[in-house]
C-alpha positions in Angstrom: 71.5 56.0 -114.2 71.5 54.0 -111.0 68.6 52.7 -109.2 67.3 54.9 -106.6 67.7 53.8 -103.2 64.3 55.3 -101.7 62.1 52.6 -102.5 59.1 50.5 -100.6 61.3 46.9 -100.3 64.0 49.3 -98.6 61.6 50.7 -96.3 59.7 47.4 -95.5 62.6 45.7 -94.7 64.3 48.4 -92.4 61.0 48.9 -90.8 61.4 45.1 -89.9 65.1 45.3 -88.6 63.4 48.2 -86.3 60.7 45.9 -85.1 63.4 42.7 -84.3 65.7 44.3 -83.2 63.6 47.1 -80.7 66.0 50.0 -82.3 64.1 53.5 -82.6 65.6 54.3 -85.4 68.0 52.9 -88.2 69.6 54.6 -91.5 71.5 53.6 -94.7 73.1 56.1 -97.4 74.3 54.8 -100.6 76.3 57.9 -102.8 73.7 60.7 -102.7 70.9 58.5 -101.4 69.9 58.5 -97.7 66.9 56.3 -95.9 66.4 57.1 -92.2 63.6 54.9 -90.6 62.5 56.0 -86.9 59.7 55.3 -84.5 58.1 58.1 -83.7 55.7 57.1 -81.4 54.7 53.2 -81.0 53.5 51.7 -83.2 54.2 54.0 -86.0 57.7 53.6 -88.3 58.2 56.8 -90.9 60.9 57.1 -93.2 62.4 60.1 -94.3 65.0 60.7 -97.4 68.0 63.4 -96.4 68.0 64.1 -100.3 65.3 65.6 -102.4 63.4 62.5 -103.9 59.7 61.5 -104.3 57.4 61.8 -100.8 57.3 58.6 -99.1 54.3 58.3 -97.0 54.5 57.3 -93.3 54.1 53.0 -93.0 52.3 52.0 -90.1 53.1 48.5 -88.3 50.1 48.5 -85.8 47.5 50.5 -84.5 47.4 50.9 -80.1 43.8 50.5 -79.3 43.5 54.1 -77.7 45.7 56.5 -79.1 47.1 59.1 -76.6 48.3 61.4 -79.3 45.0 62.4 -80.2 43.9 63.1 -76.5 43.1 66.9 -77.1 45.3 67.1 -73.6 48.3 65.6 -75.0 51.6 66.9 -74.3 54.1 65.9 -76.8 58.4 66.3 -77.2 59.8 68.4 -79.0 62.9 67.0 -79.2 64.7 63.5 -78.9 66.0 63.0 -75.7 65.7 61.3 -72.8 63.0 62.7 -69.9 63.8 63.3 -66.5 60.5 63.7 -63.7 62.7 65.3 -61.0 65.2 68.0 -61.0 67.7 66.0 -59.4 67.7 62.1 -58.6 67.2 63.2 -54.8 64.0 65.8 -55.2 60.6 65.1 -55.6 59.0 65.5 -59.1 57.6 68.6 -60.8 54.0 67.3 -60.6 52.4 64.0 -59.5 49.8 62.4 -61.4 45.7 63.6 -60.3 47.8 67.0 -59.4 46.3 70.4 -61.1 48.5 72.3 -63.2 48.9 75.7 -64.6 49.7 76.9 -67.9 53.7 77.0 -68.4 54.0 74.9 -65.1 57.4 72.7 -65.4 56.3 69.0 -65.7 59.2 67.8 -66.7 62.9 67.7 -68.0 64.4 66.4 -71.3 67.7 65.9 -71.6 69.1 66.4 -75.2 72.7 66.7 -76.0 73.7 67.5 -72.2 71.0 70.3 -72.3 68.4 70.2 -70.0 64.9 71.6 -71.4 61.7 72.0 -69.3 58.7 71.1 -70.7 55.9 73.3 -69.6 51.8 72.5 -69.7 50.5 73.8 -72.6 47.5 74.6 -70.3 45.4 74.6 -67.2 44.2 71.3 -65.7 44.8 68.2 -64.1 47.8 65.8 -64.9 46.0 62.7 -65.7 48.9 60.5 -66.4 52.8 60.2 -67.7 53.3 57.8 -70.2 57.4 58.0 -69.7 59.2 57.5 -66.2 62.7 59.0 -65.4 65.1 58.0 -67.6 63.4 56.7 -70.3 64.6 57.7 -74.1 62.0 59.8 -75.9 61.8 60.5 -79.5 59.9 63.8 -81.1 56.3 64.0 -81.4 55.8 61.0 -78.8 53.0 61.7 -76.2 55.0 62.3 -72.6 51.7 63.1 -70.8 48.1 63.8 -70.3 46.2 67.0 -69.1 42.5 67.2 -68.7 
């Protein structure tokens, strides 16, 4: 039988490749065996096996001091991508931060796989602050913006 290839040494050290490196992500496959190792927002590296083995919990490298992902106003991707503030390079963006919102109000785009998606406001309120500018990569789950 060989030696399973999901293991806690495997994760550690791809988690640290991640870190010197400043990938997002980075994955391995041996025969039926598969480790994936992402960032998912910083701070945070979690691994997930393609094939049915044992749950691997989520490692973290460090804790941010105030974490915007558990702002109750936090608006989050759903998708990998890479987030656009303007329609077009010319135009002025959706919304400005200290600018109130509506529910289902475009804040923004993400590109993913030459699709364009808006991301709406999940609510009502004031934009209190992007956490991405134009252009910048974004993975799933990570925290784009802050409504109050």
């Amino acid at each position: 039988m060989s030696r399973l290839l999901v293991d806690a040494d495997a994760i550690r050290a791809l988690a640290e490749i991640l870190t010197e490196t400043g990938l997002t992500e980075i994955e391995i496959a041996e025969k039926d065996n598969r480790i994936r190792v992402a960032r998912a927002a910083p701070g945070v590296v979690h691994a997930v096996p393609a094939a049915p083995a044992a749950p691997i919990a989520a490692a973290p490298v460090a804790a941010a001091p105030a974490d915007p992902a558990k702002h109750p106003g936090a608006v989050t991707s759903p998708m990998v991508g890479v987030a656009y503030l303007t329609p077009d390079p010319s135009a002025p963006p959706f919304v400005t931060e200290g600018q109130s919102v509506t529910a289902g109000q475009t804040l923004m785009l993400i590109e993913a796989m030459k699709t364009f998606n808006q991301i709406k406001a999940p609510r009502a309120g004031t934009l209190k602050q992007f956490l991405v500018v134009s252009g910048d990569p974004v993975e799933f789950g990570e925290v784009l913006a802050i409504i109050e």
